[in-house]
C-alpha positions in Angstrom: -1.9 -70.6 -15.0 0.0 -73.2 -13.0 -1.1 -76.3 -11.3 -1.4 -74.7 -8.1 -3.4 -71.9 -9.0 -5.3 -73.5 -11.5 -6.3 -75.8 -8.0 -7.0 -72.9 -6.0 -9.5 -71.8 -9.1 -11.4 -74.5 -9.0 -11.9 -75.3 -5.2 -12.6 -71.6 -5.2 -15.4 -72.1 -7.8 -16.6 -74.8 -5.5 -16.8 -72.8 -2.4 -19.2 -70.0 -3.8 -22.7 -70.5 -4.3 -23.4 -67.6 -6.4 -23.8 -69.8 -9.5 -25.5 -72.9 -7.9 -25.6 -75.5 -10.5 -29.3 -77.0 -8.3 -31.1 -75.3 -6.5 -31.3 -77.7 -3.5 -27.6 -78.7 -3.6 -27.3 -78.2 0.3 -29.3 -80.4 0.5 -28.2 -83.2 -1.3 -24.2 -82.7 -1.7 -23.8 -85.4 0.5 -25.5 -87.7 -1.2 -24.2 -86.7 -4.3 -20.8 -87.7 -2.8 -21.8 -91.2 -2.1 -23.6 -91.8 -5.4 -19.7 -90.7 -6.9 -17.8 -92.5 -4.5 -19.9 -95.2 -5.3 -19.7 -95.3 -9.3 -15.9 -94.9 -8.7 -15.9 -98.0 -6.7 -18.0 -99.9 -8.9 -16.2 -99.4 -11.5 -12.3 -100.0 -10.3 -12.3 -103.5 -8.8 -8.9 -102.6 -7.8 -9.7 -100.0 -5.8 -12.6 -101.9 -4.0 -9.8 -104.5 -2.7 -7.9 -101.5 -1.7 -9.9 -99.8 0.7 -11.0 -102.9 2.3 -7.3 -104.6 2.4 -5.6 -101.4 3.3 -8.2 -99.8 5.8 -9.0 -103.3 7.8 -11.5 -102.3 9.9 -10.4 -99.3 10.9 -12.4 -95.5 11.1 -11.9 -93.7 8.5 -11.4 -90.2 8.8 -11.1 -87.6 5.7 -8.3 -85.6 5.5 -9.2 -81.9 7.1 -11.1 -79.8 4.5 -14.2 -77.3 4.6 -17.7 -77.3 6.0 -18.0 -81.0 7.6 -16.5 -83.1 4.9 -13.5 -85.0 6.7 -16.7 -86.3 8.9 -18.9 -87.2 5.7 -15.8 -88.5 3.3 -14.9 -90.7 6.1 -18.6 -92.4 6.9 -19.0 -93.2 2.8 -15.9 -94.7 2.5 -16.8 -96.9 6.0 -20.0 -97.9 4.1 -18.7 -98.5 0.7 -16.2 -100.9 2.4 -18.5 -102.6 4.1 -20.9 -103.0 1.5 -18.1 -104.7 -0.6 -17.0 -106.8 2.1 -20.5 -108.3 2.2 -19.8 -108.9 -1.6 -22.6 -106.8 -2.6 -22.8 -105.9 -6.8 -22.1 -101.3 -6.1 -24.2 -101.4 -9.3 -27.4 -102.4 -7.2 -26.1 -100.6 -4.1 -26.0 -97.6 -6.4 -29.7 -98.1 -7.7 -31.1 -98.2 -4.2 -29.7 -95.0 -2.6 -30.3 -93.7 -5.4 -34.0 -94.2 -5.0 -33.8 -93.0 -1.3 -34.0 -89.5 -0.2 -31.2 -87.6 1.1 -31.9 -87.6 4.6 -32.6 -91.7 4.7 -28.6 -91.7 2.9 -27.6 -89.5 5.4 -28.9 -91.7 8.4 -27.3 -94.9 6.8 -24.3 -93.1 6.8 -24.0 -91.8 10.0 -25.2 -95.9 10.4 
């Protein structure tokens, strides 16, 4: 198995739902994203300085993809960015939306 078809394997796997790893994964997959975009930010200070040196202040847009994730990828990198421009510690960024609900992450999102 290649590369390629080793990628179209695994986005394949995470298009079905016929072996849901949680039951309420509709849900929450969104904030599930943040929470990982956010432990990858907190964790690569380099990559912190890029998205807010390289993105300005500009909207951010994902790149096209399924469902409504160029909409969703887009709005958590917007609020990761701004979060580190205010020079807020991820790590404690992380504990609070953690202890919110998905919709209340969903509404800061969408700001």
């Amino acid at each position: 198995e290649g590369d390629g078809e080793y990628g179209i394997r695994v986005w394949g796997m995470g298009q079905s739902r016929e072996s849901p790893l949680r039951d309420n994964y509709e849900q929450e997959k969104v904030k599930l994203m943040f929470m990982i975009n956010l432990a990858k930010y907190a964790s690569n200070p380099e990559l912190q300085t890029q998205l807010t040196e390289e993105t300005k202040d500009y909207d951010i847009v994902g790149a096209a993809s399924t469902w409504s994730w160029s909409k969703w990828n887009g709005l958590i990198q917007m609020l990761i960015r701004k979060k580190v421009k205010e020079n807020k510690d991820l790590k404690v960024v992380m504990k609070y939306y953690n202890d919110r609900t998905a919709e209340q992450v969903n509404a800061a999102l969408e700001g």
